[in-house]
C-alpha positions in Angstrom: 101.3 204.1 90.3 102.1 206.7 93.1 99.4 208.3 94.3 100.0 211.8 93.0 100.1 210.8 89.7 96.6 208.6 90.2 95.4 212.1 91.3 97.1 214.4 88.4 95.0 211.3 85.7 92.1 211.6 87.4 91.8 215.5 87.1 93.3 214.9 83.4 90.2 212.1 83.0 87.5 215.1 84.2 88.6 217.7 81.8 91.7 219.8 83.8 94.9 220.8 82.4 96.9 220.1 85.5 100.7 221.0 86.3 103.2 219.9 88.9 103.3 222.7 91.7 106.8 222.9 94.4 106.3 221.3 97.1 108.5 224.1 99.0 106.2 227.1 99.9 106.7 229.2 97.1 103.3 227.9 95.4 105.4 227.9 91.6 104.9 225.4 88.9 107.3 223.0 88.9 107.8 222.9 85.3 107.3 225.5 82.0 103.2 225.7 81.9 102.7 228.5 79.4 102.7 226.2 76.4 99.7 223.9 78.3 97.3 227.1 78.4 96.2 226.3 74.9 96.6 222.7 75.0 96.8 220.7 78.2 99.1 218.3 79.2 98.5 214.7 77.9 98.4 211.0 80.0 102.0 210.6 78.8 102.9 214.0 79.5 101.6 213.6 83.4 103.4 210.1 84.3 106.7 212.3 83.5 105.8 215.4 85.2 103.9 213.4 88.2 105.8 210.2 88.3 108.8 210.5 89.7 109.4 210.8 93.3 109.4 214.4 93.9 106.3 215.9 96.2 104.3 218.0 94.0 101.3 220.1 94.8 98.3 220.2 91.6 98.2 223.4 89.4 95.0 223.8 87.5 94.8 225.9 84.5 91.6 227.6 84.2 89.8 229.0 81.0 89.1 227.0 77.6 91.9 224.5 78.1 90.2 223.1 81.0 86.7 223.2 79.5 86.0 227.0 80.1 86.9 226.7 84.1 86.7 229.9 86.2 87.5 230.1 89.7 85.7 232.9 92.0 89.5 233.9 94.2 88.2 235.4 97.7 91.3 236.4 99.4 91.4 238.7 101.9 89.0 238.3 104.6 88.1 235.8 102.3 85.9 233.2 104.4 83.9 236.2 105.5 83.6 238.2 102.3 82.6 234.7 100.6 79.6 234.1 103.6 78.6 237.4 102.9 78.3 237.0 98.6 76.3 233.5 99.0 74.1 235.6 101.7 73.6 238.1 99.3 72.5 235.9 96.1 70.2 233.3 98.4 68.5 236.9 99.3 67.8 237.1 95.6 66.0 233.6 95.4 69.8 232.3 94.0 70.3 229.2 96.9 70.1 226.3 93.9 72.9 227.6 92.1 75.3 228.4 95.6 74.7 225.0 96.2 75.4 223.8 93.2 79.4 225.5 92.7 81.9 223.8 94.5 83.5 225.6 97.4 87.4 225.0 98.2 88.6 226.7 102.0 92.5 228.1 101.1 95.2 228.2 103.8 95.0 232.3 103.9 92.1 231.1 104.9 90.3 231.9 101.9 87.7 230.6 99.5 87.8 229.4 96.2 84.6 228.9 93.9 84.8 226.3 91.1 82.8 226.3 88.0 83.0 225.9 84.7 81.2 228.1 82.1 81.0 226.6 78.3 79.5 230.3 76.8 83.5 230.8 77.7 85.3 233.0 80.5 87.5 236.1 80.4 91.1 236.2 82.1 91.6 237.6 85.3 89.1 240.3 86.5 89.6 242.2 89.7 85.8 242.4 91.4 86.2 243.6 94.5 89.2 246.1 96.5 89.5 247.8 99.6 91.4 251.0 100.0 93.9 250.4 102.8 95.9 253.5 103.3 98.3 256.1 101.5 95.5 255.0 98.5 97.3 251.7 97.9 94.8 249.3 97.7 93.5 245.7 98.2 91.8 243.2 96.0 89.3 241.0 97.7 88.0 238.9 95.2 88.7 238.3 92.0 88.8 235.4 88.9 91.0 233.3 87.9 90.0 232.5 84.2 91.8 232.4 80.7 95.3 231.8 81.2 95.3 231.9 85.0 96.7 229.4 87.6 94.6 227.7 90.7 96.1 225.4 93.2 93.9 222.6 93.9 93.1 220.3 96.3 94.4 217.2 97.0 98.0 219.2 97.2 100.4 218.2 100.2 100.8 221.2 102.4 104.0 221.8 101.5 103.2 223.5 98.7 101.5 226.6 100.8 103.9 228.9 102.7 101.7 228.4 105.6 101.8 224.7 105.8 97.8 224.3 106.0 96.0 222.3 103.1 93.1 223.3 99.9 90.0 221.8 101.5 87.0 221.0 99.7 83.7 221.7 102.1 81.0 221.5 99.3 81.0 219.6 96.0 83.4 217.1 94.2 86.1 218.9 92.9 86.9 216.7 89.9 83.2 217.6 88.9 82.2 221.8 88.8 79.0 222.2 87.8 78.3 223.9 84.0 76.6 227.2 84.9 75.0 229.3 81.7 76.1 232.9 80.9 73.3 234.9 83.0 73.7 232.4 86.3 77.9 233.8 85.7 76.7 237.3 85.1 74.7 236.5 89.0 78.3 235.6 90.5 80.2 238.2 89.5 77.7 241.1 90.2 77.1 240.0 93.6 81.1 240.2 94.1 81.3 243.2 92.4 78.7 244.7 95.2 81.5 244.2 97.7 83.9 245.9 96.6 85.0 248.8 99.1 87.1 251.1 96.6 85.4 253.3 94.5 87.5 254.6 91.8 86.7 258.0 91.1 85.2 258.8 87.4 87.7 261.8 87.5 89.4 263.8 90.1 86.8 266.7 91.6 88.4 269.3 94.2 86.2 268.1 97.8 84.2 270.8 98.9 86.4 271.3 101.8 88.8 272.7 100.1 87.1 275.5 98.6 85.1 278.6 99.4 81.8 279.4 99.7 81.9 281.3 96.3 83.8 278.4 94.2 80.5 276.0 94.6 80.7 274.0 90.9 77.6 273.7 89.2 77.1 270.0 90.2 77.8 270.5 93.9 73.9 271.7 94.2 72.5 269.0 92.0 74.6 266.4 93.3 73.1 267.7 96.9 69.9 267.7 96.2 69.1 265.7 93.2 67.8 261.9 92.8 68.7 258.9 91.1 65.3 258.0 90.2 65.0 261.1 89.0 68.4 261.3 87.0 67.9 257.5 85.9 64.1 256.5 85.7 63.0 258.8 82.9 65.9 257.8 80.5 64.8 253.7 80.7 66.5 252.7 83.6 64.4 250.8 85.6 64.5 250.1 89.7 65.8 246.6 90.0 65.9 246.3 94.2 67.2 248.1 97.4 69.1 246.7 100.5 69.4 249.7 103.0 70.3 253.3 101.8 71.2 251.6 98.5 69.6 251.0 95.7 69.7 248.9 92.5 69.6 249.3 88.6 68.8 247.9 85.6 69.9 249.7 82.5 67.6 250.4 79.1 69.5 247.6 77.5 68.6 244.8 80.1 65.8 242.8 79.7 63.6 242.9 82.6 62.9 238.9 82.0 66.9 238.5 82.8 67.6 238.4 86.1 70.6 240.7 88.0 71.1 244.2 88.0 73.7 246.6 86.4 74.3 249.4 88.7 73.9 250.7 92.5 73.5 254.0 93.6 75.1 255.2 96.9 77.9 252.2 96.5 80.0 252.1 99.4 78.6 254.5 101.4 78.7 257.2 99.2 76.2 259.5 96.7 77.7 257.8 93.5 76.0 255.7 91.0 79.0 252.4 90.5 77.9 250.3 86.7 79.0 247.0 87.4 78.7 246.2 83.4 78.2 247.1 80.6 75.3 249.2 79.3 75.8 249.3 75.9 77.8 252.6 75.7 75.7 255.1 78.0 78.2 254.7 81.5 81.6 252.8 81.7 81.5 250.0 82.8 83.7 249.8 86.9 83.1 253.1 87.6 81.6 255.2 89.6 79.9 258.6 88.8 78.1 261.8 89.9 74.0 262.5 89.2 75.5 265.8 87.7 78.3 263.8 85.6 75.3 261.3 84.6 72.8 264.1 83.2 75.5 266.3 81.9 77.9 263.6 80.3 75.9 260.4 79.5 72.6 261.5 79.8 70.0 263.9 79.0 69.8 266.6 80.6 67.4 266.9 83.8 63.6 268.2 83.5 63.9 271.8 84.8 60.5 271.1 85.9 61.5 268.9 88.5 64.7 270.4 89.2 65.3 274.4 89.6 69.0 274.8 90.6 69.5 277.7 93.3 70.6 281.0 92.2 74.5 281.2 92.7 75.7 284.4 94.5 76.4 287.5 92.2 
């Protein structure tokens, strides 16, 4: 038995639909893999594909088919964005489950987080970008879940354009680690907090642009307002702060789970970012106003607390 073969049965054996990948750089299946998202290759199946003697890479199939695999993509700058998301959740008493997930180094470099989650997984969700110019834009991290591709390790390093190998530096890769629904939730937030793009809720005219006497009505509010005071009264509690930011829950979260659902002054900015859903009172990856909150999706502010200045006559 050749040895990439022993290595495509012993993924099979732990639960992976695996796939032949080129050996030539241009990191492709090497055969038709759409019919083995729903139903993965079996032992037969994988002494043809793999038992030849063609090099092949190892492509892993995430989502259901492979027992409800996701893996966490960090691309670029992805060794540093990934050191600064496990800093962020062993700051939130989250160390165990870091150390749990197994960690793959990419030939970018990159990192790539295995785990498999049987409450199931989505397909591919972008979770963090970075606007690079001209507004085109960069994703930083994202999933790869149902229906997606992942080259794994143990793949020649042919199959890379760069010629460097997938390295595992934490974990047995033939083993991820089931993780529940909230721990999931946990990952993904903390990626989400990275991002560097904030997508406007809608286009607004920058106060640059205008005079003096074209002020909007938010532009005061927006100025001088508060996010406690825009979110606190309506249910939202206080969830954490790390700098000039600071974190959310909404009114649908239970304070016993743990995570957050939105941070105020994301990115550097005055705008509230809802990193999930909050059961229909902000959208869910985007990125508002205190003056769109209270005027759109919320009630509107205590005048008590909140006297708007008189605009010129």
């Amino acid at each position: 038995m050749s040895n990439q073969l022993d290595t495509a049965l012993t993924y099979f054996r732990n639960g992976f639909a695996v796939i032949p990948m080129r050996a030539d750089g241009t990191k492709r299946p090497a055969c038709e893999w759409t019919k083995f998202e729903k139903e993965r290759p079996s032992e037969v199946e994988l002494r043809t594909l793999f038992g030849g003697t063609d090099k092949f890479g190892f492509g892993i199939i995430c989502g259901k088919v492979s027992n409800d695999l996701e893996v966490l993509d960090f691309d670029v700058d992805g060794v540093a964005m990934h050191m600064r998301w496990c800093a962020r959740l062993r700051e939130r008493g989250h160390a165990e489950l870091v150390e749990r997930l197994v960690t793959v180094k990419t030939p970018r470099p990159g990192v790539h987080v295995y785990y498999r989650c049987p409450s199931g997984v989505e397909g591919h969700l972008i979770l963090a970008q970075r606007e690079i110019s001209n507004g085109k834009v960069k994703t930083l991290i994202e999933t790869r879940g149902e229906g997606c591709l992942a080259i794994a390790p143990k793949s020649p390093p042919e199959v890379h354009p760069s010629g460097r190998t997938y390295e595992v530096i934490q974990g047995n890769i033939f083993t991820p680690p089931d993780i529940t629904a909230a721990e999931r939730k946990l990952l993904l937030d903390a990626a989400r907090e990275l991002t560097d793009y904030v997508k406007p809720k809608r286009e607004q005219i920058s106060k640059d642009k205008r005079s003096d006497s074209d002020d909007l009505p938010g532009d005061d509010f927006n100025e001088r307002g508060d996010w406690d005071a825009v979110l606190l009264p309506h249910g939202w509690t206080k969830a954490s702060s790390t700098g000039e930011s600071k974190y959310y829950r909404h009114p649908h979260k239970s304070s016993s789970k743990p995570g957050h659902c939105a941070v105020a002054n994301f990115a550097g900015t005055d705008l509230l970012h809802v990193f999930c859903d909050d059961g229909g009172v902000l959208e869910q990856d985007t990125s508002c106003t205190k003056f769109y909150a209270v005027t759109v999706n919320l009630k509107a502010p205590d005048q008590d607390t909140f006297e708007p200045r008189n605009s010129a006559g």
